[in-house]
Phi, psi and omega in degrees: 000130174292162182280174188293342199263035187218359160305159170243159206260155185276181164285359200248001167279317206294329180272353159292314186307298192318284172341298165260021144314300182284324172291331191271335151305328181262348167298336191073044154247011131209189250239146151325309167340287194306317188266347153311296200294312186293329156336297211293287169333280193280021139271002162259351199272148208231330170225182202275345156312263193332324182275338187279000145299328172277337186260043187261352174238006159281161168282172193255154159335109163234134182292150178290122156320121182253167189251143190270190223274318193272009211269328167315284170295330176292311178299242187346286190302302212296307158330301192297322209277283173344312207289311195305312170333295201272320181272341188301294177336297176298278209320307209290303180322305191294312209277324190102103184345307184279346152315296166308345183281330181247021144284309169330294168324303190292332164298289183311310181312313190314327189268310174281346174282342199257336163276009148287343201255324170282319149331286182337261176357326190263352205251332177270351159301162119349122142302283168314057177359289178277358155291176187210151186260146164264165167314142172078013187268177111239243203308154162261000000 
C-alpha cells in the first residue's frame, strides 16, 4: 500500500485546501499575493504531498469546542442562583442590616414560637382532674 502523500487527491480535497487557504488570508496569515499563487497550486496539485504542502506552514485545523448536553440548563440555574444572590444583597442595603436582622427574629419566633405554643397547650392540661394546681405550681 502506498503512503498517503503519493495518493492523488479529489476536487473535494482540493477544495477543502482552497478554503483553508481563504480562511487563513482573512485571518491575515497570508498576503494577496500568498493566497492568489497557492489557489492556483492547490487547485492544479494532483496528490496529497503538494496539497499538505501548501498548508504546511499553517496552524492545523482545531475542532470547535461543543458544550456537553448539560452546560445549558446548568449556565441558566446558575444565572438564576447569582440574580437571587445579587437581589437578596440589594434588598439587605436598601432596608438596612437591621432591617435583616429582625427578619431572623421574626422568622425565629414564627417557627419557635409556634412549637412553643403547641408544647405550651400539653403542658397546661391537668394530669390529675380532681387535684387542684396551686399558685406558683406547675405540675402538682
Amino acid at each position: 500500500m502506498a503512503p498517503r502523500g503519493h495518493l492523488r487527491a479529489s476536487d473535494a480535497d482540493r477544495e477543502s485546501v482552497a478554503e483553508r487557504l481563504r480562511k487563513a488570508s482573512t485571518e491575515g496569515r497570508l498576503t494577496t499575493d500568498e493566497l492568489d499563487e497557492r489557489l492556483g497550486s492547490a487547485l492544479s496539485a494532483r496528490t496529497y504531498r503538494e496539497l499538505e504542502a501548501l498548508v504546511a506552514d499553517l496552524p492545523a485545523k482545531r475542532p470547535r469546542a461543543r458544550n456537553p448536553a448539560w452546560a445549558r440548563p446548568a449556565l441558566a440555574a446558575a444565572i438564576v442562583l447569582a440574580t437571587i444572590a445579587v437581589l437578596a444583597l440589594v434588598a439587605l442595603i436598601v432596608t438596612g442590616v437591621f432591617a435583616a436582622w429582625g427578619l431572623w427574629l421574626l422568622f425565629g419566633w414564627f417557627w419557635f414560637g409556634r412549637r412553643h405554643r403547641g408544647y405550651g397547650c400539653a403542658r397546661r392540661m391537668h394530669p390529675h382532674p380532681r387535684r387542684s394546681v396551686g399558685p406558683g405550681h406547675f405540675w402538682a
